[in-house]
mmCIF file of the C-alpha atoms, coordinates in Angstrom:
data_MODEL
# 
_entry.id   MODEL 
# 
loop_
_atom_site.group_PDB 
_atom_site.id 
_atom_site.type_symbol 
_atom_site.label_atom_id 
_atom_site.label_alt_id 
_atom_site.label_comp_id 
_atom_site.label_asym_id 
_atom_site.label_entity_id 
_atom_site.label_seq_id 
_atom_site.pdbx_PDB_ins_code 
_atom_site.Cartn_x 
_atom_site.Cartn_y 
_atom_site.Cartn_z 
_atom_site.occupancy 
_atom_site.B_iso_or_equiv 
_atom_site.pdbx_formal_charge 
_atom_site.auth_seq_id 
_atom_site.auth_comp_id 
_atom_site.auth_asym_id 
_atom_site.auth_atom_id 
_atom_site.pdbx_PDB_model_num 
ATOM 1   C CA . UNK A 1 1   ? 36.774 102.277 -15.748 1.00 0.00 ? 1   UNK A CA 1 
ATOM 2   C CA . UNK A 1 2   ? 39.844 104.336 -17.496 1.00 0.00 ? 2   UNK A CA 1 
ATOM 3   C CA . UNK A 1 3   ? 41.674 103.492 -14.431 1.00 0.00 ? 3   UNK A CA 1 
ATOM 4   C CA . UNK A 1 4   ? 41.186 99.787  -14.399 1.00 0.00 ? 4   UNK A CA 1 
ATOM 5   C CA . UNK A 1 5   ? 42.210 100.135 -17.820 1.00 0.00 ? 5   UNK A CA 1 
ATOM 6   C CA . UNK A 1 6   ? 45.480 101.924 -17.536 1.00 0.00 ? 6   UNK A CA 1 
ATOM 7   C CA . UNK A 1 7   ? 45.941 99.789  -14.227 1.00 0.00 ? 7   UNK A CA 1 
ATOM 8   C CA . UNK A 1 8   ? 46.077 96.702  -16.990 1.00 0.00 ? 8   UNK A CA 1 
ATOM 9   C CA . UNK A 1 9   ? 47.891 97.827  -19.797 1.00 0.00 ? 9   UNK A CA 1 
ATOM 10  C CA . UNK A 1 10  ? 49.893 99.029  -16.945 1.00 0.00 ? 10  UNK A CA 1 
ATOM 11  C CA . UNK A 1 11  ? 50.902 95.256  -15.317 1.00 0.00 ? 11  UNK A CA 1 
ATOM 12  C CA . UNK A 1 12  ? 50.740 93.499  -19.047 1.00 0.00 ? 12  UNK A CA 1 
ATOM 13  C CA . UNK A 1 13  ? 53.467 96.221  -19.878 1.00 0.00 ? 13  UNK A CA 1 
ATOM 14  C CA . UNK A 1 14  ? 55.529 96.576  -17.520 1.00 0.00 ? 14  UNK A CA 1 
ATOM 15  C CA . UNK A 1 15  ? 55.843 92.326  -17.997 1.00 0.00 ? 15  UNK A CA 1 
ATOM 16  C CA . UNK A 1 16  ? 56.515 92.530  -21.402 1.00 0.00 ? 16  UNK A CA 1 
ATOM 17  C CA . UNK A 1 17  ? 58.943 95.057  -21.052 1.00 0.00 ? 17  UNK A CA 1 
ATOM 18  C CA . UNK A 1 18  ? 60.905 92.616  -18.648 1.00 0.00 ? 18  UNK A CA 1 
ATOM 19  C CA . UNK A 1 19  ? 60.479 89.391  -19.989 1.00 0.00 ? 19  UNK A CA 1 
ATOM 20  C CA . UNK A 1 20  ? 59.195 89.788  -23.380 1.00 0.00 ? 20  UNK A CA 1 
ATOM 21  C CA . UNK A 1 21  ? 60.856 90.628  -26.921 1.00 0.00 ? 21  UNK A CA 1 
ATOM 22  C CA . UNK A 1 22  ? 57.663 92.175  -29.014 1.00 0.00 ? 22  UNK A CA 1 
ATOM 23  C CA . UNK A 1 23  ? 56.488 94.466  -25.820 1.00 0.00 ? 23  UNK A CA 1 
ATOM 24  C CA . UNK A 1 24  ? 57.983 97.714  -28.285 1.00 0.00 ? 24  UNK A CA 1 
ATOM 25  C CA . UNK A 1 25  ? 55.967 96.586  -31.088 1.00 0.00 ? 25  UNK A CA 1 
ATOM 26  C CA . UNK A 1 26  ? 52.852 95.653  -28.927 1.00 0.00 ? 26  UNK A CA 1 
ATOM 27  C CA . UNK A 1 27  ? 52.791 98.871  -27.615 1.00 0.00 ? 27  UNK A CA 1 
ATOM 28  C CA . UNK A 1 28  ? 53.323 101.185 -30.613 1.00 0.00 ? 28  UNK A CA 1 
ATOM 29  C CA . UNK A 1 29  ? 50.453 98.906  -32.306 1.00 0.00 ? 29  UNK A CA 1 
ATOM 30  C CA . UNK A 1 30  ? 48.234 99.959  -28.733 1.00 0.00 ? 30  UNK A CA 1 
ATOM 31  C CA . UNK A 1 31  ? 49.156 103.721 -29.461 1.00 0.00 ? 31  UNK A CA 1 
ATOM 32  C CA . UNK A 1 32  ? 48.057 103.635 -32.822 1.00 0.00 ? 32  UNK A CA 1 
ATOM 33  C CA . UNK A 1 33  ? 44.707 101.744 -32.627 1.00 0.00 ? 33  UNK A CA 1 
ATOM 34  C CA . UNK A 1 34  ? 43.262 102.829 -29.181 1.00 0.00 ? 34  UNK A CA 1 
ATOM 35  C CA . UNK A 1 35  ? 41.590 105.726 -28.804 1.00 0.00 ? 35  UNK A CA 1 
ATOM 36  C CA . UNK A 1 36  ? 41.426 106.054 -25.133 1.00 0.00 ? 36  UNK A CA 1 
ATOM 37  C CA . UNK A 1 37  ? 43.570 109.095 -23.899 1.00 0.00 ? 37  UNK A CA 1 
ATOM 38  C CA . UNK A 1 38  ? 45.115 107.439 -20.869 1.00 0.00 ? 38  UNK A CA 1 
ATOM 39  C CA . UNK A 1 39  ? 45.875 103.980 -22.272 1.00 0.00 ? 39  UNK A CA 1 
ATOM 40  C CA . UNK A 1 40  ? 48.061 105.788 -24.841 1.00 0.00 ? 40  UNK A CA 1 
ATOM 41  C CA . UNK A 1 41  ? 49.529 107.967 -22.355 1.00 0.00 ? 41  UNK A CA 1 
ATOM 42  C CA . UNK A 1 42  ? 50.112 104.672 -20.433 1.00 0.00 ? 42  UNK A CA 1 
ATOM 43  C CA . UNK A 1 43  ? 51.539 103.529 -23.494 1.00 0.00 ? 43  UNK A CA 1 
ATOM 44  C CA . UNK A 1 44  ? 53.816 105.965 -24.714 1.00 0.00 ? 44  UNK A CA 1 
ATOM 45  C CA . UNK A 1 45  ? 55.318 105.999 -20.447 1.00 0.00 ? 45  UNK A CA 1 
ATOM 46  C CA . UNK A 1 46  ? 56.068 102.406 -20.938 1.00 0.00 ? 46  UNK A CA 1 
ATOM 47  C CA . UNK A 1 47  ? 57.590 102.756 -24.144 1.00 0.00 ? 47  UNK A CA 1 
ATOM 48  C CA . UNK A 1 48  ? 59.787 105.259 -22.639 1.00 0.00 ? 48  UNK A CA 1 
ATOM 49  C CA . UNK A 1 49  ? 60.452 102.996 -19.525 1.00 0.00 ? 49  UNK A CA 1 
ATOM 50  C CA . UNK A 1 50  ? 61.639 100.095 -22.279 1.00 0.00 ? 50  UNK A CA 1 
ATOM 51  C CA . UNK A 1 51  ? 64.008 102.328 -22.679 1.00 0.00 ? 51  UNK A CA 1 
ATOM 52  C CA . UNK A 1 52  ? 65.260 104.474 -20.293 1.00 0.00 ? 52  UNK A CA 1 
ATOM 53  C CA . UNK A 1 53  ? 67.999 102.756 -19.848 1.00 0.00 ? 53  UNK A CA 1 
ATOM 54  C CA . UNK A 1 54  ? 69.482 101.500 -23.453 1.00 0.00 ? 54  UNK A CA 1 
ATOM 55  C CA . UNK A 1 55  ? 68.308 104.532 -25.353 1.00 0.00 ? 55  UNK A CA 1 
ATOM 56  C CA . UNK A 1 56  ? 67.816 108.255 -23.699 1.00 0.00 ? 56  UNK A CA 1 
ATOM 57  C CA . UNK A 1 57  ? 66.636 109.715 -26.755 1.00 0.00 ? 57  UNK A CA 1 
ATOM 58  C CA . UNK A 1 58  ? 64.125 107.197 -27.847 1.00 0.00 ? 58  UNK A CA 1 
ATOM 59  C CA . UNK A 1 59  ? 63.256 107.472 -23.916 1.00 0.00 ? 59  UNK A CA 1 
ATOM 60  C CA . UNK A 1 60  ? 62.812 110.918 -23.827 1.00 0.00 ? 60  UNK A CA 1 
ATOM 61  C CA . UNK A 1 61  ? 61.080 111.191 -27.312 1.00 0.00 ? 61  UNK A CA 1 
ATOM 62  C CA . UNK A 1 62  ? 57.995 108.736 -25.614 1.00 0.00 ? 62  UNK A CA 1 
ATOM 63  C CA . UNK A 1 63  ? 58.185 110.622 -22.491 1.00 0.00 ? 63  UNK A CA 1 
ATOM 64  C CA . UNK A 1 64  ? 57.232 113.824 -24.740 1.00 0.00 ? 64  UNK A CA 1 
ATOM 65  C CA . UNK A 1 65  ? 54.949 112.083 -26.422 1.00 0.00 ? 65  UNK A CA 1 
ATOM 66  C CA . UNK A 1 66  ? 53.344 111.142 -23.161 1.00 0.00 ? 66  UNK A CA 1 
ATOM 67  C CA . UNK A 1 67  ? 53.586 114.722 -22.412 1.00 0.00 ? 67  UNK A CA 1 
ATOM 68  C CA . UNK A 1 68  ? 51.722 115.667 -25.399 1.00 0.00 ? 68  UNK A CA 1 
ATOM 69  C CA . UNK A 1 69  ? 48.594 113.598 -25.313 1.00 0.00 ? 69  UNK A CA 1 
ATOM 70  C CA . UNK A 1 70  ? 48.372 113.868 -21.521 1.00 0.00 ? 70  UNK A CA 1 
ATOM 71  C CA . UNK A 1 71  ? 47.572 117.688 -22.338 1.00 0.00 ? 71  UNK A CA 1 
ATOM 72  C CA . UNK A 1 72  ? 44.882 116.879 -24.794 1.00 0.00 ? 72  UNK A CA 1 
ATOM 73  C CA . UNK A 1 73  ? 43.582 115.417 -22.111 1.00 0.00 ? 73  UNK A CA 1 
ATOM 74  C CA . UNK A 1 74  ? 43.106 118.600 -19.843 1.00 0.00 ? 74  UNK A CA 1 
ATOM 75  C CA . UNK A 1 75  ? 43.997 115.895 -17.163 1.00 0.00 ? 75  UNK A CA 1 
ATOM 76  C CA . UNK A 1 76  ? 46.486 118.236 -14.995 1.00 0.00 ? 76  UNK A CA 1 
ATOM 77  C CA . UNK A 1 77  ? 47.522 114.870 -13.033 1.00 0.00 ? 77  UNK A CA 1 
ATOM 78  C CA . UNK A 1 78  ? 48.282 113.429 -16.492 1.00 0.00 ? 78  UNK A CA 1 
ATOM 79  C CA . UNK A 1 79  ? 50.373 116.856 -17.200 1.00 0.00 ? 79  UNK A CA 1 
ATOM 80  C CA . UNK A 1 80  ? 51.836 116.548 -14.196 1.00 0.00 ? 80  UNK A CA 1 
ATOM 81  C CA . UNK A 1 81  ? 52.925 112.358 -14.120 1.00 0.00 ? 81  UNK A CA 1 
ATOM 82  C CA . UNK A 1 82  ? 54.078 113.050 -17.243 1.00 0.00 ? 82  UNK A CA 1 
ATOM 83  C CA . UNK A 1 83  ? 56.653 115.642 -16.864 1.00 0.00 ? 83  UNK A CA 1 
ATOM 84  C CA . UNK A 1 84  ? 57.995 113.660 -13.412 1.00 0.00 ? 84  UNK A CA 1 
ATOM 85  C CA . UNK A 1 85  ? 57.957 110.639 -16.260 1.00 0.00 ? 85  UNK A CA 1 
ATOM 86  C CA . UNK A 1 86  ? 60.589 112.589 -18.118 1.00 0.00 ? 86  UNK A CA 1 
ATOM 87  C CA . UNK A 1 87  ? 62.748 113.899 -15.372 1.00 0.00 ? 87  UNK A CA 1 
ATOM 88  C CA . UNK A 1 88  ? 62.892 110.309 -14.062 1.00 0.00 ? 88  UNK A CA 1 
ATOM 89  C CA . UNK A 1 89  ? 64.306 108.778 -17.448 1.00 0.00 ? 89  UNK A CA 1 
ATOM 90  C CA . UNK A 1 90  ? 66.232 112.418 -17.499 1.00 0.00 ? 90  UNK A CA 1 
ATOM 91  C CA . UNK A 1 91  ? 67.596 111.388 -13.704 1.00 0.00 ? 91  UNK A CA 1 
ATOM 92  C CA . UNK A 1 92  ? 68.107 107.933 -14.932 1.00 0.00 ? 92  UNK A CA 1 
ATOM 93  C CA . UNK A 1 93  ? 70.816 109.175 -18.040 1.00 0.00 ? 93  UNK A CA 1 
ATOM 94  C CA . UNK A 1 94  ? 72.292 111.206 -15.195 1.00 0.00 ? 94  UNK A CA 1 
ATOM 95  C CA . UNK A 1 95  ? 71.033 114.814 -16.834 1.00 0.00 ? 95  UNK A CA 1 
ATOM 96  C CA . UNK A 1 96  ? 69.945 116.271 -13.088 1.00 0.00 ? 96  UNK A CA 1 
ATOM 97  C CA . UNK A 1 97  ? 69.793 119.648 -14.635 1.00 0.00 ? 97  UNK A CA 1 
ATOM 98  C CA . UNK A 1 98  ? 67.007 118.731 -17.508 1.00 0.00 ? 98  UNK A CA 1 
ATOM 99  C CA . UNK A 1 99  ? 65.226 116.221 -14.664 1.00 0.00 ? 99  UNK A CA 1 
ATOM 100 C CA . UNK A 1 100 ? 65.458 119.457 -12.228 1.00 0.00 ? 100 UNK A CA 1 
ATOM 101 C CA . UNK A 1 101 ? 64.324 121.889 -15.188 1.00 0.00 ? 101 UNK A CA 1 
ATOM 102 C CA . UNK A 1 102 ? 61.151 118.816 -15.362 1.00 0.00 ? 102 UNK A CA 1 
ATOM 103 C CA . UNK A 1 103 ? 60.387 118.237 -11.710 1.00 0.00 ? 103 UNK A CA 1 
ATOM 104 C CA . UNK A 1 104 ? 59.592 121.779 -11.503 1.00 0.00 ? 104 UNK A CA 1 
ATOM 105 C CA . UNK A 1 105 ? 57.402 122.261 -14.738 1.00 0.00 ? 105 UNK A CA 1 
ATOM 106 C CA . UNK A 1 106 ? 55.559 119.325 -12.653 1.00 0.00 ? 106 UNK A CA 1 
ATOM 107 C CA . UNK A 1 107 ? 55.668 121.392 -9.407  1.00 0.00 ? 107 UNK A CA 1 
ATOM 108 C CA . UNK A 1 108 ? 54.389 124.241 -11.594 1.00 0.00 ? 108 UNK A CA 1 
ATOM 109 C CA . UNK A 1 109 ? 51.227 122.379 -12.543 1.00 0.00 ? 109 UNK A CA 1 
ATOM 110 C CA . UNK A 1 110 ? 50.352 120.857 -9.029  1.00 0.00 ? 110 UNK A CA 1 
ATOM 111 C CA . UNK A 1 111 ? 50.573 124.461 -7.623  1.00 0.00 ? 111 UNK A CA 1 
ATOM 112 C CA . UNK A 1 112 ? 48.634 126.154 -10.024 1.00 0.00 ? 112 UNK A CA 1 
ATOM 113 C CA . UNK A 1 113 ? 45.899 123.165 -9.011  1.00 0.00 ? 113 UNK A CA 1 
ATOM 114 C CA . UNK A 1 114 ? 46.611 124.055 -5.520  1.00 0.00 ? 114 UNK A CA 1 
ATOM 115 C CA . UNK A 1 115 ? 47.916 120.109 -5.222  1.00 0.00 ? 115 UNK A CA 1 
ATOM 116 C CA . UNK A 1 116 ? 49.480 119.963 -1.780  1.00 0.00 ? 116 UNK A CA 1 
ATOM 117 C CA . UNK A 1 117 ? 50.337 116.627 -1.771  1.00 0.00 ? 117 UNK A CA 1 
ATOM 118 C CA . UNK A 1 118 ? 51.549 117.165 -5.733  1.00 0.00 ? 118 UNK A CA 1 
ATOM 119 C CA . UNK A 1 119 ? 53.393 120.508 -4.351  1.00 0.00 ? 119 UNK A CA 1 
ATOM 120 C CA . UNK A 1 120 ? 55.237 117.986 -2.236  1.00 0.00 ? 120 UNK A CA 1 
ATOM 121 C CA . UNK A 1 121 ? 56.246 115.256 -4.306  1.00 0.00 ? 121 UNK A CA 1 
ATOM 122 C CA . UNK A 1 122 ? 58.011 117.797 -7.013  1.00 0.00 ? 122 UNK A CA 1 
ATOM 123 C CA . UNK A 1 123 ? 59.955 119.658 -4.326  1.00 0.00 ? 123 UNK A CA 1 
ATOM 124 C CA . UNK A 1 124 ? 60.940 116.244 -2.971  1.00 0.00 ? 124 UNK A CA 1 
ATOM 125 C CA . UNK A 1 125 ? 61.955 115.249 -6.376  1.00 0.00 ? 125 UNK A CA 1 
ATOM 126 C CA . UNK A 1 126 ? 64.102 118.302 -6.908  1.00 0.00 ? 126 UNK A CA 1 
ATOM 127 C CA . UNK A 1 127 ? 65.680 117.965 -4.326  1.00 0.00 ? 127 UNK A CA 1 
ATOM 128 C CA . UNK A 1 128 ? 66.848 114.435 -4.825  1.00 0.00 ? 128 UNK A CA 1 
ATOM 129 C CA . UNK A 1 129 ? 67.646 115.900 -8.344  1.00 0.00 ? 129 UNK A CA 1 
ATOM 130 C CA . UNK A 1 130 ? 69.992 118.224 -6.773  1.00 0.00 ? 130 UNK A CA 1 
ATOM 131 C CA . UNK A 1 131 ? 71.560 115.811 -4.323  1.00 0.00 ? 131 UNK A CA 1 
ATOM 132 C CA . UNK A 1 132 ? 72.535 113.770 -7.319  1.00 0.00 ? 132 UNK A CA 1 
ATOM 133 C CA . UNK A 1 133 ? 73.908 116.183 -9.064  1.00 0.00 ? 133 UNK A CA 1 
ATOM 134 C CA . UNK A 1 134 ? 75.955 117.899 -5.851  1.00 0.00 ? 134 UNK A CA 1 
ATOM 135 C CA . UNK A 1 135 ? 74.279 120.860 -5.853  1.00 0.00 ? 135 UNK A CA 1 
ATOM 136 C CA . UNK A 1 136 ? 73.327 121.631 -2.241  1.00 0.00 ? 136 UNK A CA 1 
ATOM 137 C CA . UNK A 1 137 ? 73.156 125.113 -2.871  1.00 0.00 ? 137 UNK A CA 1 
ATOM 138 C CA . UNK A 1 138 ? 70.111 125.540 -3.948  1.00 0.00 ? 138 UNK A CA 1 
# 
């Protein structure tokens, strides 16, 4: 059920955030009223994707905040999503360093889980971290 959910708030969103002007306040007002741990963490991600391009800090402040409630969660996938949420909008501002330094707390998590396919996805993400960045000494 808390993935249909998320899978909802998810496509609503991710429209307003597009095409509509009150998607910030719409989801600041979902933060503050739900109480469902992965609708706000769904929440505070979009917020951050609203502006990951216009506004790094505000971008990175949600993606921490996302950070934060995914660990009250004790979800490590949430953990996890999270801190590849925050290297993304890091990669996007063209900080490969602090997306590099994110990817791996991420990698971190999915190997302590034993997360193969997790394990993966980080060290792919590094890497295209360090491509980016010309660092192909790594």
């Amino acid at each position: 059920m808390k993935k249909i959910i998320s899978f909802v708030v998810l496509i609503i969103v991710v429209n307003n955030c597009f095409y509509g002007s009150n998607s910030v306040d719409s989801l600041l007002h979902l933060v503050k009223t739900t109480k469902v741990d992965t609708v706000k963490i769904v929440a505070y991600e979009q917020l951050a994707l609203c502006y990951r391009k216009t506004n790094k800090d505000s971008a990175l402040y949600f993606n921490q905040k996302a950070i934060d409630a995914a660990k009250q969660s004790d979800n490590y996938q949430f953990i996890a999503e999270t801190h590849r949420e925050y290297a993304l909008t890091a990669q996007a501002n063209d900080d490969y360093v602090l997306a590099a330094n994110y990817y791996k707390k991420a990698f971190d998590i999915h190997k302590k889980h034993k997360d193969k396919k997790g394990m993966s996805e980080a060290y792919n993400d590094i890497g295209v971290a360090y491509y980016y960045a010309g660092d192909y000494d790594v």
